[in-house]
C-alpha positions in Angstrom: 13.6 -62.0 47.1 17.0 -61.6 48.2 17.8 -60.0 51.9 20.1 -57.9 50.7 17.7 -56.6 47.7 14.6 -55.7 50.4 17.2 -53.9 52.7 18.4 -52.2 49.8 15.2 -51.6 48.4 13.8 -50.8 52.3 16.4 -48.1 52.3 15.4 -46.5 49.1 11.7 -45.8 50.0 12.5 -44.7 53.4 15.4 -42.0 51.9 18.8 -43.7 53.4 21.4 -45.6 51.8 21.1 -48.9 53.6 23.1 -52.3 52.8 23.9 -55.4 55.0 27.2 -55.6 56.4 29.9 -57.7 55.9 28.1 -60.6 58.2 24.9 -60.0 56.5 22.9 -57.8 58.9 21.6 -54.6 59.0 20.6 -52.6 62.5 17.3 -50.2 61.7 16.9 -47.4 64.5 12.9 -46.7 64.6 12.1 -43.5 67.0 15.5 -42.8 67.7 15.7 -45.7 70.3 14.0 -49.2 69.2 16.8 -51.0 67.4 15.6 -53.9 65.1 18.4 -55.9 63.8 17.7 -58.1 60.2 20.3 -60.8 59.9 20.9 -62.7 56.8 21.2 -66.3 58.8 21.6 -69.3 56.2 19.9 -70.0 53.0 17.0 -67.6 52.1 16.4 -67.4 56.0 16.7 -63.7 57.9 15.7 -63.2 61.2 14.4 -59.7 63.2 15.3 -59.2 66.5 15.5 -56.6 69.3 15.5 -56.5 73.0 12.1 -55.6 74.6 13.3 -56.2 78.2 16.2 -56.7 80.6 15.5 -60.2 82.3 14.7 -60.1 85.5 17.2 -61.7 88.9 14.3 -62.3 91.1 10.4 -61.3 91.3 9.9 -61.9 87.9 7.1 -64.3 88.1 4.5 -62.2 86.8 6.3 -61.0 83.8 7.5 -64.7 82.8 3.4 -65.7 83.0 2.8 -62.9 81.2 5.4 -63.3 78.3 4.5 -67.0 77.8 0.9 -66.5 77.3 1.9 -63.7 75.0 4.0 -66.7 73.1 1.0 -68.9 72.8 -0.3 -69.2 69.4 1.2 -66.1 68.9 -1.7 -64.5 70.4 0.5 -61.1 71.9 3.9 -61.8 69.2 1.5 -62.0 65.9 4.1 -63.6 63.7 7.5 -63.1 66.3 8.7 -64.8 69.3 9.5 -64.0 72.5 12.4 -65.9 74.1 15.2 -65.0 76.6 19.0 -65.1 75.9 20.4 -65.4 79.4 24.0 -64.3 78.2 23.1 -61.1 77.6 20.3 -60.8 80.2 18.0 -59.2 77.6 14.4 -60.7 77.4 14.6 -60.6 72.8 11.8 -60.6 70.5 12.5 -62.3 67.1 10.6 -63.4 63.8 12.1 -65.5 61.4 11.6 -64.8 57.3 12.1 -67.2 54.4 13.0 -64.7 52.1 12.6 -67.1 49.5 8.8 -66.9 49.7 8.5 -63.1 50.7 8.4 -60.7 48.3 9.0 -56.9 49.3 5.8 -55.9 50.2 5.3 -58.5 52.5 9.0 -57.6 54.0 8.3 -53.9 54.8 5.3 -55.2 56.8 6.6 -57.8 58.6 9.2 -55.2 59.6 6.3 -52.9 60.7 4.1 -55.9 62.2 7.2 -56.7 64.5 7.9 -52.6 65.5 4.7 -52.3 66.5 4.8 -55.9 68.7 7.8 -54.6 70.2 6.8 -51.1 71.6 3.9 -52.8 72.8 5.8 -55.6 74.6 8.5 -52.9 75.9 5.5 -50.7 76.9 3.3 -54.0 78.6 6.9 -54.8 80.1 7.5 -51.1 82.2 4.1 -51.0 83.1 4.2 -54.5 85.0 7.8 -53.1 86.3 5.9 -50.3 87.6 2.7 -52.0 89.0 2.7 -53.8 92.1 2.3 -57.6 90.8 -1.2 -58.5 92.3 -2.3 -55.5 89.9 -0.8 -57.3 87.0 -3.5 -58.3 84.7 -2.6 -61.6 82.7 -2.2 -61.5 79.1 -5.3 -62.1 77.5 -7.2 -62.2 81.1 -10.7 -63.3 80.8 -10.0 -64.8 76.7 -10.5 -68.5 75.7 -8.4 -69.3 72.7 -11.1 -72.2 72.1 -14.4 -70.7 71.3 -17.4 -73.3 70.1 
């Protein structure tokens, strides 16, 4: 399926007339204040993405640990990524599509798979802000990803 085609077809199910841009993205505003942006990047290949943190100038240790294990084998991302773009400070979660092998059903809910990874990653993310950092549980504390 075409990117343009699942936006389009995104934006007639939820009742607004959405299209990609001129550079081939689209910004989606869930809540009023989570924006996920769909980008038509080369090919049949989109990407989601959205900031879920501000990166840290010093301290952030704990939160670094705690994003990494959340990486590993997906096991706190699902299908996304978490990675860091130091230009714009922002600590991003992303998920590539081949939209080539996606059809629209699978679209809408990789769109609502990465929502919900990314108001739990923004919510994980305040709550270690607000804890002091020995209270910071790790990510998955106490889980082996290895069982026999």
């Amino acid at each position: 399926m075409q990117l343009a085609d699942a936006v389009q077809q995104l934006g007639r199910q939820i009742g607004l007339p959405l299209k990609l841009d001129g550079d081939g993205a689209c910004r989606l505003v869930f809540d009023g204040k989570l924006p996920v942006d769909i980008e038509a990047v080369e090919g049949s290949v989109a990407y989601l993405h959205t900031g879920i943190g501000i990166l840290p100038t010093s301290g952030g240790e704990a939160l670094m640990r705690s994003l990494l294990e959340g990486n590993l084998f997906g096991r706190g991302t699902g299908a996304s990524v978490i990675g860091i773009d130091s230009h714009l400070g922002e600590i991003m979660l992303t998920r590539r599509l081949d939209m080539s092998k996606t059809d629209y059903a699978e679209f809408a809910a990789a769109i609502e798979d990465f929502v919900t990874h990314a108001k739990a990653w923004i919510e994980r993310i305040r709550q270690m802000r607000a804890a002091p950092a020995a209270e910071a549980p790790a990510f998955g504390a106490g889980e082996s990803f290895l069982r026999v």
